[in-house]
C-alpha positions in Angstrom: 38.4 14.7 49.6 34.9 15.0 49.8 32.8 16.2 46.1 29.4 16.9 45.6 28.0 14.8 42.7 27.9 17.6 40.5 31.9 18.2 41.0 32.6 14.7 40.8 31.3 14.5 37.4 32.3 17.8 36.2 36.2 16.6 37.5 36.0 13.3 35.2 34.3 15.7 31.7 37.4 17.6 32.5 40.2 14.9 31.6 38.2 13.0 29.3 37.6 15.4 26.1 39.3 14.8 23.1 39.8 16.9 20.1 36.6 19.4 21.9 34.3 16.2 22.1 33.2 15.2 25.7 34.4 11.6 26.4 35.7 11.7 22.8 38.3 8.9 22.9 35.3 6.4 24.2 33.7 7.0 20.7 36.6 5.2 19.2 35.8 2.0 21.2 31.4 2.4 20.0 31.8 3.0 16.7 34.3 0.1 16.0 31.5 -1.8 18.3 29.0 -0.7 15.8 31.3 -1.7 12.8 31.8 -4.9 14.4 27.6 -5.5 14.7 27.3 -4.9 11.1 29.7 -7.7 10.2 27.8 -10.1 11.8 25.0 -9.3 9.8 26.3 -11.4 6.9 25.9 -14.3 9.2 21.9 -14.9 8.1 21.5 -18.5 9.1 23.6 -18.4 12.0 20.8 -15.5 13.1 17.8 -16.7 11.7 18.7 -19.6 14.0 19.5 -17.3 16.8 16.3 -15.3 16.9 13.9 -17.8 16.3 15.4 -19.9 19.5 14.8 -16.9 21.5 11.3 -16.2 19.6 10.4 -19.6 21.1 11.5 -19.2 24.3 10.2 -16.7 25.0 6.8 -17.7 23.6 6.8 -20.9 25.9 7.2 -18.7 29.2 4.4 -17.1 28.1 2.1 -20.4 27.7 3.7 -21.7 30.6 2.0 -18.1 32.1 -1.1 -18.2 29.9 -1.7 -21.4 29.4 -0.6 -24.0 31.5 -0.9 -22.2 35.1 -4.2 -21.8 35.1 -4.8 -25.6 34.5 -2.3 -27.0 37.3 -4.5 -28.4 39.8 -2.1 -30.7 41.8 1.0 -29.5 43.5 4.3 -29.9 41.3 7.1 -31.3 42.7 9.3 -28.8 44.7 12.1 -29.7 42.2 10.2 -27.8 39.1 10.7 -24.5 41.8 14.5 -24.7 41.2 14.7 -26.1 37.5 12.6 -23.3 35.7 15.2 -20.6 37.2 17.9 -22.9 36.2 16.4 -23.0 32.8 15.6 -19.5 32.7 19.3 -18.5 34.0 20.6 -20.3 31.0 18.6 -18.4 28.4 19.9 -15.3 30.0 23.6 -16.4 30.1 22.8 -16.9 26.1 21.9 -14.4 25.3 24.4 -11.9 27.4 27.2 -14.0 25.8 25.4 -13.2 22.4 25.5 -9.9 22.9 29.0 -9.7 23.8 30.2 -11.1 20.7 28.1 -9.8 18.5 29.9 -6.7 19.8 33.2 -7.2 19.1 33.8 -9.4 21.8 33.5 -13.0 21.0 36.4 -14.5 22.8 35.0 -12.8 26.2 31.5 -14.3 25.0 33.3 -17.5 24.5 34.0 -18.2 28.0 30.3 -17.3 29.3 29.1 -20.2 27.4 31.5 -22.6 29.2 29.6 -22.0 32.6 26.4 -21.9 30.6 27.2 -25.7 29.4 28.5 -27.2 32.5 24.6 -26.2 34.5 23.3 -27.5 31.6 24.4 -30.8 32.0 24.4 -30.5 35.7 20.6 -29.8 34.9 19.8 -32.5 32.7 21.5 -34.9 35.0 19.0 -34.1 37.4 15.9 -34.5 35.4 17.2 -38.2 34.5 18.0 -38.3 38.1 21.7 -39.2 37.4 21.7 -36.6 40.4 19.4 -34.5 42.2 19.0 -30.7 42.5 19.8 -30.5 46.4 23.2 -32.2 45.5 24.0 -29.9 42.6 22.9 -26.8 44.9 25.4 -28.0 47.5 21.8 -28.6 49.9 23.3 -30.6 53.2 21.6 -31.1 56.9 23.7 -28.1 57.6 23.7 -25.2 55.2 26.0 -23.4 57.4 28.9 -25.9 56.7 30.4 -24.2 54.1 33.0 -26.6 53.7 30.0 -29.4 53.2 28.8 -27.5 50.8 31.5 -26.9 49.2 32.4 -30.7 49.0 28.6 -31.8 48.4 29.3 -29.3 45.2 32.5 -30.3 43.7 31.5 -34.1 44.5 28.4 -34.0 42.3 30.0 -32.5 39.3 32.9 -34.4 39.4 30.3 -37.6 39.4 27.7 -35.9 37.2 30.7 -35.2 34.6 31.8 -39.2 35.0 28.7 -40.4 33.8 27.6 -37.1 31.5 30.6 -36.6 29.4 33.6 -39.3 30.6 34.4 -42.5 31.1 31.1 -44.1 32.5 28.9 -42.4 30.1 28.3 -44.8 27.6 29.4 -42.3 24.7 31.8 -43.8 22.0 35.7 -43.7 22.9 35.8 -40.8 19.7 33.1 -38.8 20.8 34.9 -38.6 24.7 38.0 -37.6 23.2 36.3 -35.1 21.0 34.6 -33.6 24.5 37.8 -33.8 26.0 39.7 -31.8 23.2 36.6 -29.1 23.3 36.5 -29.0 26.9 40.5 -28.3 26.7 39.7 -26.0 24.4 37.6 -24.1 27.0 40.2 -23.8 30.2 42.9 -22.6 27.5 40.8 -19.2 26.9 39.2 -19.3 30.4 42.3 -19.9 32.8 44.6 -17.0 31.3 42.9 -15.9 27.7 45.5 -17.6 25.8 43.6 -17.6 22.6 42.8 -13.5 23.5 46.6 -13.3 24.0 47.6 -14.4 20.2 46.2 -11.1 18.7 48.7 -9.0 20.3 51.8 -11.4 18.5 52.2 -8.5 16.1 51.8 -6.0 19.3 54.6 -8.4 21.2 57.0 -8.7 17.7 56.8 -4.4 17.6 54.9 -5.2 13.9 51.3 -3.6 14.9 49.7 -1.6 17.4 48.3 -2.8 20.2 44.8 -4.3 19.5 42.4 -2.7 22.4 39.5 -1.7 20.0 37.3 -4.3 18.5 37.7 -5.9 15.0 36.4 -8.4 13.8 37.9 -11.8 12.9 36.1 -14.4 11.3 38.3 -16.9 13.1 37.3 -15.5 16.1 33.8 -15.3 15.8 33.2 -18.6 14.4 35.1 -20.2 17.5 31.4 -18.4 19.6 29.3 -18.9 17.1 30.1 -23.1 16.9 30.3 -23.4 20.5 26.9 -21.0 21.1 24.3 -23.1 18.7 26.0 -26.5 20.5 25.1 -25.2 23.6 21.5 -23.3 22.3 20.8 -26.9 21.1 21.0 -28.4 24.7 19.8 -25.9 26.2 16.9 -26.3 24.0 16.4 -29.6 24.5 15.8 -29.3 28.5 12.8 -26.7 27.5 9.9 -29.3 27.4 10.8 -30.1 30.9 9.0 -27.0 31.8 5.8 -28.5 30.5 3.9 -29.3 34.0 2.7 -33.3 34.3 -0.6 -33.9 32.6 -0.6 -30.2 31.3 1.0 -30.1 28.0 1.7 -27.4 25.9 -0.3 -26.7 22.7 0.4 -29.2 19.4 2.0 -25.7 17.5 4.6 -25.4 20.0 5.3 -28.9 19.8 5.8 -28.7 16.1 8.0 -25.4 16.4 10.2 -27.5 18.8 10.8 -30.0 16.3 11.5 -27.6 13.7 14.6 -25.5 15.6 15.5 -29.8 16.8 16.4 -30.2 13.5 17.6 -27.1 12.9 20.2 -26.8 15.3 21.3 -30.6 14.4 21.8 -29.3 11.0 23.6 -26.5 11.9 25.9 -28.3 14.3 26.4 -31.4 12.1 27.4 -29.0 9.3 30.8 -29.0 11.2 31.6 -32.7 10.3 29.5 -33.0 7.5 30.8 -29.9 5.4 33.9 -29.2 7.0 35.0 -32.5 7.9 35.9 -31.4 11.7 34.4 -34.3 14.2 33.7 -32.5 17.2 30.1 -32.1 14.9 29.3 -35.3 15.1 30.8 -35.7 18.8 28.2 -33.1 19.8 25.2 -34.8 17.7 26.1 -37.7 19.9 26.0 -36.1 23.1 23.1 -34.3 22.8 20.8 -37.1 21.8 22.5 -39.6 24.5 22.1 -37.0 27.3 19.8 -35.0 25.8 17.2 -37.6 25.5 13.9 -34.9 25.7 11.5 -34.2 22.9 8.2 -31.9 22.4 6.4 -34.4 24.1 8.1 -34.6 27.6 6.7 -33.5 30.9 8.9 -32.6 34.1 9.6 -35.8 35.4 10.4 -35.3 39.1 
């Protein structure tokens, strides 16, 4: 059947209105989205943190533009080419994930981040030349191997993940089991949506209706919010990085970097510290071992 585009569209108003309102039903689903946003609101420190991250990011792309350009004289290494996307891609996938949870969707949101952290590390592994970028890109004498590729790929992780997170990484025997329990944690929502799948027991028992339209759970969204500022942190942590050799970045951006540091080591200490749970402290630990940037550090490849 062939429809112009005016008909098409006219066909789909027709079986969507509900109660005289066009496309009524999908109201249901934005305003509980909108109820949903409003909740978070109460979560001030969790957003103040948030925001400011972003503020700063966004201010050192444009130093980086402004700033720092204008004063490279020497080539940079063909590596810095692929690490600022990388870095960039990350502080996109943040703040996507964000925005997904903030709108009532914060177990979706929850397994953005876990793709978000594993290029992270990838990333930093590079930088402290654990790896290299061609490796993690899958780069072989013949990019039309796609089975080399494909090996060259899963090979570096699994290696970069060895010494990054498991047994050859230097990190105390707690901490690894910590990582292990939170990367667990991780496949059990993204391979099948288990944790999803628990709000629809009183759905499966015949007690409730079936939950389709968002609500919020503070359970639910404090499982995103943890795992979001842990990975924020590292992902601030690789920012300096972008500060060309010999061209640093201006002594009050340096000072706002250590101020969101210790922010979001507050905020992710808190977990052990206030609530007694150690994957806090597990997290501290990994960040600073593999982690190991500051204000002060220049890309080093």
């Amino acid at each position: 059947m062939k429809l112009s585009p005016e008909e098409f569209v006219k066909r789909l108003d027709a079986i969507s209105e509900s109660d005289g309102v066009p496309y009524g039903r999908a109201h249901l689903l934005f305003d509980e989205e909108q109820k949903h946003q409003q909740e978070i609101l109460h979560y001030k420190g969790y957003l103040a943190l948030s925001d400011a991250f972003k503020c700063f990011f966004l201010e050192t792309v444009e130093l980086i533009n402004t700033v720092c350009r204008p004063k490279v004289t020497a080539p940079l290494s063909e590596f810095y080419g692929i690490f600022v996307p990388h870095l960039a891609h990350g502080f996109q996938s943040l703040c996507g994930a964000e925005r997904v949870a903030i709108y009532g969707y914060p177990y979706h949101a929850y397994t953005l981040l876990r793709n978000t952290f594993d290029n992270l590390v990838l990333t930093s592994a590079a930088l402290q030349k654990v790896t290299d970028f061609y490796s993690i890109e899958g780069i072989t004498p013949d990019p039309l191997d796609i089975a080399a590729v494909k090996k060259l790929r899963k090979n570096t992780e699994f290696e970069v993940r060895r010494k990054m997170t498991g047994i050859d990484s230097g990190l105390t025997q707690e901490t690894r089991d910590e990582l292990a329990k939170w990367d667990a944690l991780f496949d059990f929502e993204v391979h099948g949506a288990r944790l999803s799948l628990i709000s629809a027991q009183g759905w499966m028992m015949g007690q409730e209706p079936l939950p389709v339209l968002p609500k919020f759970e503070e359970m639910q969204f404090a499982v995103f919010l943890n795992r979001y500022c842990e990975v924020a942190w590292m992902l601030h942590r690789l920012t300096p990085a972008i500060q060309p050799p010999g061209v640093p970045l201006p002594a009050a951006w340096m000072e706002k970097w250590r101020i969101l540091d210790d922010s979001f080591e507050i905020t992710v200490h808190s977990l052990t510290q206030q609530l007694g749970k150690k994957i806090g402290a597990a997290i501290v630990e990994l960040v600073k071992a593999k982690f190991p940037f500051n204000e002060q550090s220049a890309f080093p490849l």
